[in-house]
C-alpha positions in Angstrom: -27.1 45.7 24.2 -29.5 44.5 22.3 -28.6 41.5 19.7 -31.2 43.0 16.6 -28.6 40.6 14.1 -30.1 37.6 15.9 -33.8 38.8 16.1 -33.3 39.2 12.4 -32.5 35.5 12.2 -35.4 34.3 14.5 -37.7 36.7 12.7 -36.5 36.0 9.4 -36.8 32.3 10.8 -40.2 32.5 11.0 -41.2 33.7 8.1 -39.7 31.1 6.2 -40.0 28.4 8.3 -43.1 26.9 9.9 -42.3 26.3 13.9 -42.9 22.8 13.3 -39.8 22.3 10.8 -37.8 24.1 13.5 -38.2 22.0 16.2 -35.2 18.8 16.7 -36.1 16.0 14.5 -35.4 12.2 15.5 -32.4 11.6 13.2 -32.7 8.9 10.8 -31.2 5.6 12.0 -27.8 5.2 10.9 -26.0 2.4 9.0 -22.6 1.3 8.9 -20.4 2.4 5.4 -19.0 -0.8 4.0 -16.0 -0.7 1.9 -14.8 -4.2 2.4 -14.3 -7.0 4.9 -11.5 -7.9 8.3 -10.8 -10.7 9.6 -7.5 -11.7 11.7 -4.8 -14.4 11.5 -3.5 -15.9 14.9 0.1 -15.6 13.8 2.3 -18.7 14.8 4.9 -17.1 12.9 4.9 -13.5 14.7 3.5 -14.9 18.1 0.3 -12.0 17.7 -2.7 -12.1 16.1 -2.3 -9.6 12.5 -5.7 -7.6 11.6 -6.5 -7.9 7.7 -8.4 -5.7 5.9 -9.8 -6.6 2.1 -10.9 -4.1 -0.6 -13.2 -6.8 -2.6 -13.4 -4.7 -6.7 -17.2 -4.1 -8.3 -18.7 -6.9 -9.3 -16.5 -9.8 -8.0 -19.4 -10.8 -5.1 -21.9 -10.7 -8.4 -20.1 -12.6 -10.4 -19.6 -15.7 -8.0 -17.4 -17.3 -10.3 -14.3 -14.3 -11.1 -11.2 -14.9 -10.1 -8.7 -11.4 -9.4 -5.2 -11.4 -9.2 -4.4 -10.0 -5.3 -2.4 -6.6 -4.3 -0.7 -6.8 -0.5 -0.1 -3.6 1.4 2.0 -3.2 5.0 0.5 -0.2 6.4 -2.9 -1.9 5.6 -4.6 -0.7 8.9 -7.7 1.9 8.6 -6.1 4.2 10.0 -2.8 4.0 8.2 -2.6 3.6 4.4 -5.6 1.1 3.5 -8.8 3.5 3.0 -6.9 6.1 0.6 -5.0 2.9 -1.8 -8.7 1.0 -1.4 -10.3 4.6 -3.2 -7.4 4.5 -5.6 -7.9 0.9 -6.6 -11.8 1.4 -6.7 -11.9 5.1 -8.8 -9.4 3.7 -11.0 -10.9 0.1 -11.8 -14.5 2.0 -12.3 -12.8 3.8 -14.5 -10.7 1.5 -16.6 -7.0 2.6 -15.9 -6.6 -0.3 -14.1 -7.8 -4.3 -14.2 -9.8 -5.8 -11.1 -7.8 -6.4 -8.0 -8.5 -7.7 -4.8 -6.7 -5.5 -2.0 -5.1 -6.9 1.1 -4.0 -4.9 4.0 -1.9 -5.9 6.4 -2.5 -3.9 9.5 0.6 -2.5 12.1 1.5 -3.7 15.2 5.0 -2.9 15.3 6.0 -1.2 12.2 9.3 -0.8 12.7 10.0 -4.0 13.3 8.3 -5.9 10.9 9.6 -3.2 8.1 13.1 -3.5 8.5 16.2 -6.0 8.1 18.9 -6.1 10.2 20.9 -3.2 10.9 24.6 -2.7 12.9 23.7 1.1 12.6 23.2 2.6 16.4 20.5 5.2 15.3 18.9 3.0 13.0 18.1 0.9 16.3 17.1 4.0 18.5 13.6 4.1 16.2 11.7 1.7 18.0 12.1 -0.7 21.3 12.6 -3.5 18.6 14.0 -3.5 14.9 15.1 -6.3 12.0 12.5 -8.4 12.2 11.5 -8.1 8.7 12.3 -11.9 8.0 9.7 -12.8 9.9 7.1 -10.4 8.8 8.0 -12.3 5.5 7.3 -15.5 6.3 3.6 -14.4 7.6 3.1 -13.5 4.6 4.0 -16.1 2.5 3.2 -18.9 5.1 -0.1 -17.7 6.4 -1.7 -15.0 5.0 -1.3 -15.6 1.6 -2.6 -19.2 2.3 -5.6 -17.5 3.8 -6.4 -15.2 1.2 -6.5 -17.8 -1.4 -8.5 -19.8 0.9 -11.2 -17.5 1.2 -11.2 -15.8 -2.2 -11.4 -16.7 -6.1 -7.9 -15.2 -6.7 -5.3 -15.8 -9.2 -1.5 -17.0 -9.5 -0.8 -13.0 -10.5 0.3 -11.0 -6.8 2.1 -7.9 -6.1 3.6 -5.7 -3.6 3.0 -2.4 -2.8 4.6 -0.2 0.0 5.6 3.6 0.9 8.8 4.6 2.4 9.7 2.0 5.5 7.1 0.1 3.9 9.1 0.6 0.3 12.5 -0.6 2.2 10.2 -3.8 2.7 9.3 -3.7 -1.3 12.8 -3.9 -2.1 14.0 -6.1 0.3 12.0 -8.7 -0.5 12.6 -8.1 -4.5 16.3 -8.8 -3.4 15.9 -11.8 -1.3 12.8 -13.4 -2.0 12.0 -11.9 -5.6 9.4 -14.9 -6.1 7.1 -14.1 -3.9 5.6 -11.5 -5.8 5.0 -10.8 -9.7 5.1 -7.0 -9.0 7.2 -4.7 -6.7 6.1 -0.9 -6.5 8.4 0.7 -3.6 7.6 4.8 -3.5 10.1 6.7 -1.7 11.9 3.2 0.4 13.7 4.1 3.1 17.0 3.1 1.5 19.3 4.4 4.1 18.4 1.6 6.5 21.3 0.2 7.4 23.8 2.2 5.7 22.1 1.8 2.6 24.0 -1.7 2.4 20.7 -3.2 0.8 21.6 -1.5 -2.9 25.0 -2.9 -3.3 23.8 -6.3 -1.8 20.8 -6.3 -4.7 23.9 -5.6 -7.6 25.3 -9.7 -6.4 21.6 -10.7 -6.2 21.0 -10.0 -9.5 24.2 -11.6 -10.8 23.5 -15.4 -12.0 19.1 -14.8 -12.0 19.2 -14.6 -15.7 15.9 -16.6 -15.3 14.5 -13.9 -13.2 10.8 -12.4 -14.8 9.6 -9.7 -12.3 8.3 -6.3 -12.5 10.2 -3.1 -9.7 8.6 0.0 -9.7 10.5 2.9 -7.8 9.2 6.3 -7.2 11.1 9.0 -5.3 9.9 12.5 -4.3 11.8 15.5 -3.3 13.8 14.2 0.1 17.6 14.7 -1.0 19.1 10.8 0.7 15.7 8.9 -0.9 16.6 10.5 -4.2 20.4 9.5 -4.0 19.4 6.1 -2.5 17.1 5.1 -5.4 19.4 6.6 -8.2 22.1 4.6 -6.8 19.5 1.2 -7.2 18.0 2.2 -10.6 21.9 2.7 -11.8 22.5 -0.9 -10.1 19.5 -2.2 -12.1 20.7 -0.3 -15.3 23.6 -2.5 -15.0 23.1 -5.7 -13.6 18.9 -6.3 -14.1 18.5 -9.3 -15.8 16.1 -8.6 -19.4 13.7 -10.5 -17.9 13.6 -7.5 -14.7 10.9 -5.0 -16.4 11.8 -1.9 -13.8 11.0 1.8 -13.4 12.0 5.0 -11.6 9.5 7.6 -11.6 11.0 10.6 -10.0 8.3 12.9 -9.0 10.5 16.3 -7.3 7.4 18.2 -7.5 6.4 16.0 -4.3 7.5 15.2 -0.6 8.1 12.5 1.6 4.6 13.3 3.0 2.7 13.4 -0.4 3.9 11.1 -2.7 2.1 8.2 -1.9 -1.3 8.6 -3.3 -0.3 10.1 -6.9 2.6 7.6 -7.3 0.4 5.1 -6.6 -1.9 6.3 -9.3 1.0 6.2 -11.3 2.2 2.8 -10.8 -1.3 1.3 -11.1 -2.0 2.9 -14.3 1.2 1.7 -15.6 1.4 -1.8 -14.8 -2.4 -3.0 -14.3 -4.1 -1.4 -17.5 -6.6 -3.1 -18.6 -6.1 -5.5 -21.9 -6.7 -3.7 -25.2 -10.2 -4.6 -26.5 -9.6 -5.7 -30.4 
């Protein structure tokens, strides 16, 4: 049979169409899309060399002489988490819901490892070949990348934290143990059951005796039932036992799931704690 619907097309083709324009073009030459810069770490710490990825915000190559305060991400690979916060950052500085920042991702090797904190839980072990080694993935940080970044950037004294469930465990973790790291802690939906959830009633002693503490905590939770209890149980804890200088949130957000809640809780957190200074 006959195909008279694709004569049509050729015909019509034609018509409209000089053969010329018809024929394959060369394409035009393509460029790479540049949204930042990478470079690695040889890690004496975690015995591997860590990729690094880095959202630089408009107008801080111009300017030559601005200095940013710096975000850290886990999940900070291209291909995990980076791209998606690195559009949030950019959309929302251009549009002045949030102040400059300079963006660091940390890219995976081992997640799971680098994520967690000891555990005596037996599933909590069957994840991944190698768990609890979240000490460590500490100590990078503060020992050698954070080194590095202000080596090779204008950047501020002003850091924060910002991570998404196993990630989030990591948030709060190092809140409790090593809350001077960072100025600012946002942990959405944290994996809180890790180990028997024995993280939340370990912060409540933490807490006791830092009077002096002066850090910000945000928590976000979405619609997965053991997250929810998990963080209610740490926002009660910090109801009680945060000291005034702890400024802390818990933005429950039911309407999303584990699988969502990143990007608009991030939106959330950024527009909450990194507005821009009111002009008088």
């Amino acid at each position: 049979m006959i195909n008279l619907k694709g004569l049509w097309t050729v015909y019509l083709l034609g018509m409209f169409f000089p053969a010329h324009t018809l024929q394959a073009s060369t394409p035009a030459t393509a460029a790479p899309l540049v949204i930042g810069e990478t470079f690695t770490i040889d890690s004496r710490t975690l015995r591997e060399a860590r990729r690094i990825n880095v959202y630089l915000p408009p107008g801080y190559v111009e300017s030559g002489k601005d200095r940013v305060p710096v975000l850290y991400m886990p999940d900070g690979g291209l291909a995990e988490d980076f791209v998606h916060i690195a559009g949030l950052v950019q959309i929302s500085i251009a549009s002045r819901t949030m102040r400059p920042f300079l963006l660091v991702g940390i890219e995976n090797t081992q997640r799971r490892r680098d994520m967690t904190g000891p555990t005596q839980n037996a599933n909590d072990k069957k994840i991944a070949p190698k768990v609890g080694e979240s000490e460590a993935f500490r100590k990078f940080i503060r020992d050698e990348l954070m080194p590095e970044v202000k080596r090779r950037y204008r950047t501020t004294q002003e850091t924060a934290l910002v991570g998404e469930s196993l990630a989030g465990l990591f948030v709060v973790e190092t809140f409790v143990l090593e809350p001077e790291l960072f100025d600012t802690y946002i942990a959405i939906d944290p994996s809180l059951w890790w180990n028997d959830h024995k993280l939340i009633p370990y912060a409540a002693k933490r807490l006791h005796g830092r009077a002096d503490l002066k850090k910000t905590l945000y928590l976000a939770s979405s619609d997965e039932r053991e997250i929810v209890e998990r963080t209610q149980q740490l926002a009660d804890i910090l109801s009680k036992d945060a000291p005034d200088g702890v400024r802390w949130h818990h933005e429950k957000m039911p309407e999303e799931t584990h699988m969502t809640i990143y990007h608009p809780a991030a939106l959330k957190a950024f527009r909450a704690l990194f507005k821009p200074a009111s002009k008088k």
